[in-house]
C-alpha positions as CSV (number, residue, x, y, z in Angstrom):
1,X,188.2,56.1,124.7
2,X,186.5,54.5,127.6
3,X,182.8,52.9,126.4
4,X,179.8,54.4,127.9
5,X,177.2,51.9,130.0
6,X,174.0,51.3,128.3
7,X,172.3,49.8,131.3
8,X,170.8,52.9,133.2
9,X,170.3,54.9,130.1
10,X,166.2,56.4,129.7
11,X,164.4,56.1,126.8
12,X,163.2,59.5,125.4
13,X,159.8,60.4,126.2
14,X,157.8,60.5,122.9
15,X,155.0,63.2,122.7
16,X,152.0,62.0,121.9
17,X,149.7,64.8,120.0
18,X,145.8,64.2,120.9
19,X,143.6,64.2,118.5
20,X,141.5,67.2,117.2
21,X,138.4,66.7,115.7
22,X,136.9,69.3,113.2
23,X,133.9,70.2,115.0
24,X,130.0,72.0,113.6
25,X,127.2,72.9,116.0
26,X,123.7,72.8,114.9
27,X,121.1,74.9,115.7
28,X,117.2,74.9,114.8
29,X,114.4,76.8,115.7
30,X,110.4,75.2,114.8
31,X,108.3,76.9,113.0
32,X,105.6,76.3,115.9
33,X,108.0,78.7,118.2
34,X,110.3,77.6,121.0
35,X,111.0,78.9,124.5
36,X,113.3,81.8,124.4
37,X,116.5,79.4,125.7
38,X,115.7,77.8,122.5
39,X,116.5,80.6,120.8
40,X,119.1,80.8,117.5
41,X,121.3,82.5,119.2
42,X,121.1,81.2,122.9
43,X,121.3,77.7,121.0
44,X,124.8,79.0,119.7
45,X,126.0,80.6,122.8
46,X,125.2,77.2,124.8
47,X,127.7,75.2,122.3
48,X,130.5,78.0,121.7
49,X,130.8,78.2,125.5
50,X,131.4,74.8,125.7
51,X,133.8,74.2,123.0
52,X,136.1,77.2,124.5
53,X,138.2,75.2,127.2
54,X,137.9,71.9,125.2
55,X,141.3,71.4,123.7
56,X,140.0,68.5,121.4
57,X,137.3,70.1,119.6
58,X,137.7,72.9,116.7
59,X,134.7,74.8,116.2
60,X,136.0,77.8,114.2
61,X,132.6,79.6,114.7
62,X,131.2,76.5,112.0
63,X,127.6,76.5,113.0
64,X,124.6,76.0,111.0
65,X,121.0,76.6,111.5
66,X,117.8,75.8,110.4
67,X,115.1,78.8,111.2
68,X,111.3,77.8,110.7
69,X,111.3,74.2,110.6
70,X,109.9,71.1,112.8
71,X,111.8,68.3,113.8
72,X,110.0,66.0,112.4
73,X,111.2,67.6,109.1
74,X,114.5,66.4,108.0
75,X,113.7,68.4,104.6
76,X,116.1,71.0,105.7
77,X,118.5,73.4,104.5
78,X,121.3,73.4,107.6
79,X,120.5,69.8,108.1
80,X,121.7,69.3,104.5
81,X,124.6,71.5,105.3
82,X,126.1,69.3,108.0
83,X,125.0,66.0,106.1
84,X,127.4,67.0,103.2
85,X,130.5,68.5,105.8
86,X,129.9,64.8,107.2
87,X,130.0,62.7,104.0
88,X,133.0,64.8,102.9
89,X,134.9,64.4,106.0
90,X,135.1,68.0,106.6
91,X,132.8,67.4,109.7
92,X,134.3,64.9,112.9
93,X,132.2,65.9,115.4
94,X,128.6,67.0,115.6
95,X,127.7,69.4,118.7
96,X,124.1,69.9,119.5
97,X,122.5,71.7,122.7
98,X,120.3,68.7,123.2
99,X,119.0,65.8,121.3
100,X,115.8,67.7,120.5
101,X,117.6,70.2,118.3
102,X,119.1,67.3,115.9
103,X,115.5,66.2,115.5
104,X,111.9,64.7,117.0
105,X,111.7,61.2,115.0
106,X,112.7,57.5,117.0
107,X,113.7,56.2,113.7
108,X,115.8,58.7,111.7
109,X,117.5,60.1,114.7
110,X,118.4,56.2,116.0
111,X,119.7,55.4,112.7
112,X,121.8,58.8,113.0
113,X,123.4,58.4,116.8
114,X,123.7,54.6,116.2
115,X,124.4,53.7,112.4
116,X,125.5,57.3,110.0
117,X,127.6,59.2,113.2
118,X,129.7,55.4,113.8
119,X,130.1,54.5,110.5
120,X,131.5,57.8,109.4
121,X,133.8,57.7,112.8
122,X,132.0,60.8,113.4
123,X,131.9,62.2,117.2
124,X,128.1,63.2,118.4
125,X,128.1,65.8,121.6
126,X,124.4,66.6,122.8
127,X,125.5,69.3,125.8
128,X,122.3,69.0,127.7
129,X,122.5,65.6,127.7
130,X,125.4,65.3,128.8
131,X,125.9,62.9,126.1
132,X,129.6,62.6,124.3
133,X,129.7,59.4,121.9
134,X,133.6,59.1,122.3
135,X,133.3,59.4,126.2
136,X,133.9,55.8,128.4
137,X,130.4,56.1,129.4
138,X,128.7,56.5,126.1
139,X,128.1,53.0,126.1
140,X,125.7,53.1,129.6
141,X,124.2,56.3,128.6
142,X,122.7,54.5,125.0
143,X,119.6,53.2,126.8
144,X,118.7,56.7,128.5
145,X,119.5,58.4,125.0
146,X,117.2,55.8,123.3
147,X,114.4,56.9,126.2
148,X,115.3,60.6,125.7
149,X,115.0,60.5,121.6
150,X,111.4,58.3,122.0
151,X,110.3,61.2,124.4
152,X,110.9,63.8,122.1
153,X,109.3,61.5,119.3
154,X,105.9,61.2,121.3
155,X,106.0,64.8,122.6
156,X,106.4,66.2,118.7
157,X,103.1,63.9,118.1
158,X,101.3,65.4,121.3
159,X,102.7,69.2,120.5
160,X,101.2,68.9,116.6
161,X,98.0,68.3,118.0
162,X,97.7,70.9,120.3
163,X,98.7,73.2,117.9
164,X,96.4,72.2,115.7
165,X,93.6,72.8,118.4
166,X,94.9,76.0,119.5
167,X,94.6,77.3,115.8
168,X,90.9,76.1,115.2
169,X,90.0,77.5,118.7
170,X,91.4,81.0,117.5
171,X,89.8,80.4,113.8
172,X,86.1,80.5,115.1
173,X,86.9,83.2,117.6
174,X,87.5,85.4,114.3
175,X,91.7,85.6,115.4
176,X,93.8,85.8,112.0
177,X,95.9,82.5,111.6
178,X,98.9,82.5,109.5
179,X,100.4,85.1,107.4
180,X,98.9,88.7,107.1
181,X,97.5,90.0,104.1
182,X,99.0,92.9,102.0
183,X,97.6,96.1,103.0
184,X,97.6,94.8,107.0
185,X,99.8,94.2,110.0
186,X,99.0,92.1,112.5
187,X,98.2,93.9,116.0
188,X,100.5,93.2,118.9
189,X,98.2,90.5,120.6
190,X,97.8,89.0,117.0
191,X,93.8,88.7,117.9
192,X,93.1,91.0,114.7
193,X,94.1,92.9,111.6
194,X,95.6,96.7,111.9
195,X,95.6,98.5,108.7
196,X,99.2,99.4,106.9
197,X,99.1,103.0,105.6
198,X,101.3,102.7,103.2
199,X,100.4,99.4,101.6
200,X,96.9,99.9,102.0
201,X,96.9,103.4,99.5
202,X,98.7,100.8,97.0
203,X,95.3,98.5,97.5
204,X,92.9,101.5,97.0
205,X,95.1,102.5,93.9
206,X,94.5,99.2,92.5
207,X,90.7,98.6,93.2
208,X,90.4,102.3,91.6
209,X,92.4,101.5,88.5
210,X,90.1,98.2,87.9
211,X,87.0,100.6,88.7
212,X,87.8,102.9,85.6
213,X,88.6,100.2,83.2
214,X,92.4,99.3,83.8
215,X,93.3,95.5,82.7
216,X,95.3,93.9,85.6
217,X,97.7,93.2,82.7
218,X,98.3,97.1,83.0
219,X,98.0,97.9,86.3
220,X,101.4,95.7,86.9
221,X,103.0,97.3,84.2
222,X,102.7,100.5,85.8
223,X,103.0,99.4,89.2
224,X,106.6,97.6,88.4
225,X,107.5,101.0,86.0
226,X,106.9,102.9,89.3
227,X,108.9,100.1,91.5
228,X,106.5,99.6,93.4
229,X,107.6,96.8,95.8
230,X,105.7,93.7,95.3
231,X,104.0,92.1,97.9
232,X,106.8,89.2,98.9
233,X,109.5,91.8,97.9
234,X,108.2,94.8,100.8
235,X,108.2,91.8,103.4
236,X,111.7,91.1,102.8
237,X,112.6,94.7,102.9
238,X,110.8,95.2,106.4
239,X,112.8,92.0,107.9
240,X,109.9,89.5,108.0
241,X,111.0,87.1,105.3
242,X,114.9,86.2,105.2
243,X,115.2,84.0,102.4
244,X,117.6,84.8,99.8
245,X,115.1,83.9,96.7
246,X,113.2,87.2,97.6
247,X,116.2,89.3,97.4
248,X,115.8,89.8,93.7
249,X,113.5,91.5,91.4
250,X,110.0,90.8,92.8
251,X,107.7,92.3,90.2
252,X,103.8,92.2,90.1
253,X,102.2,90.2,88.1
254,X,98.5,89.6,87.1
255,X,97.8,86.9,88.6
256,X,98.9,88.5,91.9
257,X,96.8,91.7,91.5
258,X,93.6,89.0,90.3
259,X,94.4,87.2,93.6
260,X,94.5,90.8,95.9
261,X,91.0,91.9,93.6
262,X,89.3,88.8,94.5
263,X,90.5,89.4,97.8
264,X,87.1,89.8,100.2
265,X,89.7,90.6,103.3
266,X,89.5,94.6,102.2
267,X,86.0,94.4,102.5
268,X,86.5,93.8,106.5
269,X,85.6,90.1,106.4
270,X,87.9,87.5,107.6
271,X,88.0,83.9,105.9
272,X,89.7,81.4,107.7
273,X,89.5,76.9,107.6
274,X,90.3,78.0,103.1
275,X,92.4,75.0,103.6
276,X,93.7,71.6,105.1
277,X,97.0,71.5,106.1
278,X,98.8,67.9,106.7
279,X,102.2,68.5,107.3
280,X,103.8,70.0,103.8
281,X,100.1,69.3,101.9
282,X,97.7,72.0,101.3
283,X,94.1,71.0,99.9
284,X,91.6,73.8,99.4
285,X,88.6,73.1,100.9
286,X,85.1,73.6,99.6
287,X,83.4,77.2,100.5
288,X,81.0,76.1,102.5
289,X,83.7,74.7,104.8
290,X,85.1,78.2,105.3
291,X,84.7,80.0,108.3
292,X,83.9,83.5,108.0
293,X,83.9,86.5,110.3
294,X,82.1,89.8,108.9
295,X,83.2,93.3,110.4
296,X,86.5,91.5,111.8
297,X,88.7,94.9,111.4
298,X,88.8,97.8,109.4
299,X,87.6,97.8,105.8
300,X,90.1,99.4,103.2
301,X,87.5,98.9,99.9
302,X,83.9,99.0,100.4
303,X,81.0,96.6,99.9
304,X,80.2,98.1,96.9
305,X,83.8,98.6,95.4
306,X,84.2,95.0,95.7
307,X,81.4,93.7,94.0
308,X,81.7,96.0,91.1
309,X,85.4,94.7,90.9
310,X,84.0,91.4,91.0
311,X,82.0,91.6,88.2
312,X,84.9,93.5,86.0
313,X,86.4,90.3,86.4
314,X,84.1,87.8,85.9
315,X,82.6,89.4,82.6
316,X,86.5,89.8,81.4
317,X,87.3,86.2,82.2
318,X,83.3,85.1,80.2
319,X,85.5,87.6,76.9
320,X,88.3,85.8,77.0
321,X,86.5,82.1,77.8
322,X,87.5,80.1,74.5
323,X,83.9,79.3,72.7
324,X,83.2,76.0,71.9
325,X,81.8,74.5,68.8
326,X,78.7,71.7,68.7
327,X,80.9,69.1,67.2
328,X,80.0,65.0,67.9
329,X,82.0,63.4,70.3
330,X,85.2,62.2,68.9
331,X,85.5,58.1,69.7
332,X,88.9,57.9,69.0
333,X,90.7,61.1,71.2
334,X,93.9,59.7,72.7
335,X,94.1,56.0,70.3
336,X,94.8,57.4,66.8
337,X,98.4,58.6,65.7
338,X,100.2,59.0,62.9
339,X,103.1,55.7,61.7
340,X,105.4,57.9,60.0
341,X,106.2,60.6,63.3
342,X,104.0,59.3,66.2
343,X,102.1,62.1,66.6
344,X,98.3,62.2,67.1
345,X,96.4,62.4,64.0
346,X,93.9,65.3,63.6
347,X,89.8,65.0,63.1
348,X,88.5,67.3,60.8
349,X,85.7,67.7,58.9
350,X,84.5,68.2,55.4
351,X,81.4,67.9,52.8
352,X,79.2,70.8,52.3
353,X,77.6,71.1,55.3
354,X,81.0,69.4,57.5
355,X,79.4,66.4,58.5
356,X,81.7,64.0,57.4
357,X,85.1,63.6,58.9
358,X,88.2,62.5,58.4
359,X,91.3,61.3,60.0
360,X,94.9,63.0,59.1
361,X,98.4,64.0,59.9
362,X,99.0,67.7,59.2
363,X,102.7,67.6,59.2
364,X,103.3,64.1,57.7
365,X,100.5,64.9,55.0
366,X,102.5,68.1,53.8
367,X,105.8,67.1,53.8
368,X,104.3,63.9,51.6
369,X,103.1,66.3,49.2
370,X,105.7,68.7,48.8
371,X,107.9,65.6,48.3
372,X,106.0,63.6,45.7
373,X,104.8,66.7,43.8
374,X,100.7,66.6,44.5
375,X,98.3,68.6,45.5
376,X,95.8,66.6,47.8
377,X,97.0,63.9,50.0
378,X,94.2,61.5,50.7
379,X,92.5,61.3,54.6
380,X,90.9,58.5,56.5
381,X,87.2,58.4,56.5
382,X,85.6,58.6,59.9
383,X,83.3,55.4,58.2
384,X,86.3,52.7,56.8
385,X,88.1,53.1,60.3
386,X,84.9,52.2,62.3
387,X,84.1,49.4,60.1
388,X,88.1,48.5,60.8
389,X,87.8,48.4,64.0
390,X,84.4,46.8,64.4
391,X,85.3,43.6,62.3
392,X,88.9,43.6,64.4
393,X,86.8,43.9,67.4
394,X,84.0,41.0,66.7
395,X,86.6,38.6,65.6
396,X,88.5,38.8,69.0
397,X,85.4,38.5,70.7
398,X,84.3,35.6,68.8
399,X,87.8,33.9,69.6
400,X,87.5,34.4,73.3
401,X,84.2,32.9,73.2
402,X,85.6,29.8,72.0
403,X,88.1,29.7,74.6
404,X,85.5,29.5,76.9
405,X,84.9,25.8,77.1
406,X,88.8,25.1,76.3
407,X,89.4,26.7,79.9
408,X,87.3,24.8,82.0
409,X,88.8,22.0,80.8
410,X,92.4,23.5,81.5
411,X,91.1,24.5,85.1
412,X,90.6,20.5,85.6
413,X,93.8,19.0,84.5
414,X,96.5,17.2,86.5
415,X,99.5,19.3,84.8
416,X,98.0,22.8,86.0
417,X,96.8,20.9,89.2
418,X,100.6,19.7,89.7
419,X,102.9,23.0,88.4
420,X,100.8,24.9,91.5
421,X,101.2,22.2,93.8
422,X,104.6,22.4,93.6
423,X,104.3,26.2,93.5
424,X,102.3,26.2,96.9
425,X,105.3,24.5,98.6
426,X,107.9,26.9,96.9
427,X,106.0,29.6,98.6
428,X,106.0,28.0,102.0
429,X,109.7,28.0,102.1
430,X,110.4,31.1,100.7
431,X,108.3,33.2,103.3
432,X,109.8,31.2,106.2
433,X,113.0,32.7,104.2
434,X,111.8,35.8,104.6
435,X,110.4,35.8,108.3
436,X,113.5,33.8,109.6
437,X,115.4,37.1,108.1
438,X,113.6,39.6,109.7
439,X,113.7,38.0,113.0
440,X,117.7,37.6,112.6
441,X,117.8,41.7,111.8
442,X,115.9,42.3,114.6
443,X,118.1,40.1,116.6
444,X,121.1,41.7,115.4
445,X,120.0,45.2,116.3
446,X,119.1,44.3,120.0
447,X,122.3,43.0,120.4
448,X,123.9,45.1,118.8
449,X,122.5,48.4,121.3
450,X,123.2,45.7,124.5
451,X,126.8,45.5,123.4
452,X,127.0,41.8,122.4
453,X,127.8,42.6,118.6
454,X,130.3,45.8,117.6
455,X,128.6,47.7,114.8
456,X,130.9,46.1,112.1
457,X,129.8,42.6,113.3
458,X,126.0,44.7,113.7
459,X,126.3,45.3,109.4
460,X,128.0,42.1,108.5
461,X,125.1,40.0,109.8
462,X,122.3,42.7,108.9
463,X,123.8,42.8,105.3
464,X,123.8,38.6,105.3
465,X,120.3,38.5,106.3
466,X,118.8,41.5,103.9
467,X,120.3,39.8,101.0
468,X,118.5,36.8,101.7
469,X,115.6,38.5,102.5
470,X,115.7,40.3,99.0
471,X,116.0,37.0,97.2
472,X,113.2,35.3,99.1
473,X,111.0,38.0,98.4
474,X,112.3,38.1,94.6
475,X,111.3,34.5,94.0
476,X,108.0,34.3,95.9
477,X,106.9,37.6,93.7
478,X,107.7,35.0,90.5
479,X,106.1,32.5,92.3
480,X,102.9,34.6,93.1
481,X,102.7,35.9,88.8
482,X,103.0,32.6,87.7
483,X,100.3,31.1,90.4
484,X,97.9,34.1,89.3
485,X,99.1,33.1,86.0
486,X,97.9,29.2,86.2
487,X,94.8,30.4,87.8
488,X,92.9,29.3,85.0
489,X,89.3,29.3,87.1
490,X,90.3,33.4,87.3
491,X,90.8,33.9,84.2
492,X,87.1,33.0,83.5
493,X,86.5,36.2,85.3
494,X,89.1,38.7,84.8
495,X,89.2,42.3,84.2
496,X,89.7,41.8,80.4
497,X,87.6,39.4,79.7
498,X,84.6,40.9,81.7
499,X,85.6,43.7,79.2
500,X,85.3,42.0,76.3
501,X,82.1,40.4,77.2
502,X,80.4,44.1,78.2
503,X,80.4,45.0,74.7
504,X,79.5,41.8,73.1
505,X,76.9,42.6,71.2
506,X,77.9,46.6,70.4
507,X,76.2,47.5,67.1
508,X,79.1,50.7,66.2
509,X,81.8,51.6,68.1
510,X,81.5,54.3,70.9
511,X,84.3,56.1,72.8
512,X,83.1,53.8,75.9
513,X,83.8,50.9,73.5
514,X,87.2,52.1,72.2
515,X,88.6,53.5,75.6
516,X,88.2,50.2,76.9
517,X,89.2,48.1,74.4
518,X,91.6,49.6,72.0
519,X,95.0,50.7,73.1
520,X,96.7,52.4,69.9
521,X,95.1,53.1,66.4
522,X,97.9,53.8,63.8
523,X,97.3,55.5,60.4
524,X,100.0,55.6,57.5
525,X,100.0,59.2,55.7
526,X,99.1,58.5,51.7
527,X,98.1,54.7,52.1
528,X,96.0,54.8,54.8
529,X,96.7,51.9,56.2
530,X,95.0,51.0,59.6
531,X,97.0,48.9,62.4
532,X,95.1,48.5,65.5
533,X,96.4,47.4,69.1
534,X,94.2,46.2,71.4
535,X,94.6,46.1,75.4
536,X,94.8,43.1,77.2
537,X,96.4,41.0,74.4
538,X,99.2,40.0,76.4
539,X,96.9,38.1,79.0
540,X,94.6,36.6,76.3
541,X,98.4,35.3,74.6
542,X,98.9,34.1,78.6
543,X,96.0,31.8,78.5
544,X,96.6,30.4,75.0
545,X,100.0,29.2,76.8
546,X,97.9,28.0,79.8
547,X,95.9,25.9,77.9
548,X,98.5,24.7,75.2
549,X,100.5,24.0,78.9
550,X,97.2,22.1,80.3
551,X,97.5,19.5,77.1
552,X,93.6,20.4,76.8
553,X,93.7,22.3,73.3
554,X,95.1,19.2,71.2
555,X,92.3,17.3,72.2
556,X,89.5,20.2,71.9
């Protein structure tokens, strides 16, 4: 059989398969309101119709959304979401409309584009933009994405603050700012309070319940045997609240029928400013901050319905105040406990007319009894435990006294003088530590977004440098503790020994005394035994050290 030339024979073609990357878009609509292209749904219409003739990117309708929040929040629910899909590898590309949408923050959203999206090879598409990470020009787009994400940083600051404005403008022109009461609807301007038919009987049938003698306590009882809707519960059913938490069994309470009866919007007054809002904190503000608007809308109780509420409530809250007896201040609240369990032991009185009192542990004191078969287990007198403590007291007092002169010698000697000499230096070269490390990851980052270092070169350099940063700043906060240790002319005038010296000359102890003085009291059940802690013992054992260290106290 004749052999077949190899010279003019092909090589097969080889398909090569592009890659497909498992794609999720990401919507979010602020709280503060967006234009209507920033709608939910105009959001998700923008990135499905770009995904459709893109061969490389599987969307599979995966797109999640975050409703009511700012993007200077990354506190968010759908933000969460695509964080996990990421971390799990279930996510490979991240589509946005634009950058805006991903968020309003320089920092976080830099560390997300430049640092989290590389280093989980994940692909970032902002469509506005015109921004692909994995496109040949991603790399001279960077600087006007850096511009892009600072502009929306500054314009979320500038936006805040208008808002802001805008709502205390409409505050003291008596328009209703936030959510609606229940018994209203807002009108379609939003400039005032319409009355709700149907919630508003529910109000009237509340006030008149109170008015003939109905507890609160009852009232939701029969309001939630009725199924009635509560008030979070009818919001949800009428479409104004979406969360899935209210989709449950939302029953009244009493404390949400004290809250409508105290109520003064039925009366047709509006109260507005009944808070300080900074971002996610809410601080009530005093009353006399409040700004109020009388006759703002329609009144569903009267004047004088309200006010008799008002006083149903107050008297029933005076019956139900816990009475107080005339007792003398007890010193030791919060220092005395028990040896055996820990627990705090119990004043209590006794004599004929209960003016002598004792100290005790209920539970320890019972169980001791049943065990060894009596019938009285002995309590600490209110008397032996303040002469206890008074003679503990005095003697540390007179021992500090005499350390007085010991550590104004100590301040003066060359060993102290020498240990923070060499300290000082220490210092000195452990901050230039520091500062040469923060100028090197500052360094690093710059080159890193001009191209000059990859981002695995970017980390290997960053990591080198914060490492050495931590253990700079690790041994000058040793150095600093034992500096403020060997500062022996301090401790002529620190906290505990200014304490110490306040009370000098007490003549019993007081709860002034013993709150300042005495950390932990501890009583043992049967024997009585007293073991007292003191604060600050720790820095008096310190400056024993120092002056044993200062060679001083052999001579003294």
């Amino acid at each position: 059989m004749a052999r077949k030339s190899r010279k003019n024979r092909q090589p097969e073609a080889t398909a090569v398969k592009a890659a497909v990357y498992a794609a999720t878009g990401y919507t979010r609509v602020s709280a503060d309101g967006e234009k209507s292209e920033d709608s939910m749904e105009n959001q998700a219409a923008i990135i499905r119709d770009y995904v459709r003739d893109k061969t490389d990117l599987d969307l599979k309708n995966v797109i999640t959304t975050d409703t009511g929040y700012t993007g200077m929040d990354f506190d968010r629910p759908g933000y969460a979401e695509l964080m996990t899909g990421i971390l799990d590898g279930s996510t490979k590309c991240v589509i946005v409309k634009d950058l805006s949408r991903l968020g309003r923050t320089y920092i976080e959203v830099g560390e997300l584009l430049f640092d989290t999206f590389p280093a989980c090879n994940v692909r970032f598409i902002s469509i506005n933009d015109y921004y692909d990470s994995f496109a040949d020009d991603a790399g001279r787009k960077k600087l006007l994405i850096l511009f892009k994400n600072l502009v929306n940083h500054v314009y979320s600051r500038d936006l805040g603050k208008k808002i802001r404005s805008a709502h205390d403008a409409k505050k003291r022109r008596g328009e209703p700012i936030g959510g609606k009461p229940y018994g209203y609807r807002k009108s379609e301007d939003g400039k005032t309070l319409i009355i709700e038919p149907e919630e508003a009987a529910i109000v009237r049938r509340v006030f008149d319940m109170r008015l003939d003698g109905e507890s609160v306590q009852a009232i939701a009882k029969l309001l939630n045997r009725e199924r009635v809707p509560s008030p979070q519960k009818r919001r949800f059913l009428l479409g104004e609240i979406f969360h899935e938490k209210f989709a449950g069994d939302l029953r009244w309470s009493a404390y949400m029928l004290s809250n409508l009866l105290r109520n003064e919007t039925y009366t047709g007054r509006l109260l507005q400013n009944k808070y300080d809002c900074d971002g996610k904190k809410h601080r009530r503000l005093p009353s006399e901050q409040w700004i109020r608007h009388e006759n703002a809308h329609s009144a569903i109780i009267s004047q004088e319905q309200f006010g008799t509420v008002q006083t149903l409530l107050d008297g029933t809250a005076e019956k139900y105040r816990p009475k107080k007896r005339c007792l003398p201040e007890n010193r030791y609240v919060g220092r005395i406990f028990c040896s055996r369990c820990g627990h705090p032991a119990r004043r209590i009185s006794g004599g004929s007319d209960n003016s002598i009192f004792y100290y005790i542990c209920r539970r320890c004191a019972d169980e001791l009894k049943y065990e060894r078969g009596i019938k009285r287990a002995s309590s600490l007198t209110l008397a032996r435990l303040d002469a206890v403590v008074t003679k503990t007291l005095r003697a540390q007092m007179d021992l500090i006294i005499e350390y007085d002169s010991l550590v104004t010698l100590a301040a003066n000697s060359d060993a102290i003088k020498q240990k923070r000499a060499e300290l000082s230096r220490d210092r000195a070269r452990q901050e230039k530590t520091s500062a040469a490390a923060d100028a090197t990851i500052k360094a690093a980052y710059t080159h890193h977004l001009g191209g000059l270092l990859d981002f695995r070169e970017y980390e290997l350099v960053r990591e080198k440098a914060r490492r050495a940063k931590e253990e700079a700043e690790a041994r000058l906060a040793c150095i600093e503790g034992e500096l403020r240790r060997l500062d022996v002319h301090g401790a002529k005038h620190n906290t505990w020994r200014e304490q110490f010296g306040a009370f000098h000359d007490f003549d019993a102890p007081t709860k002034e005394l013993i709150q300042a003085l005495v950390s932990r009291i501890t009583v043992t059940p049967m024997t009585n035994e007293i073991g007292i802690e003191l604060n600050y013992m720790d820095s008096f054992a310190e400056l024993r050290v120092l002056i044993e260290e200062s060679g001083v106290g052999a001579d003294a």
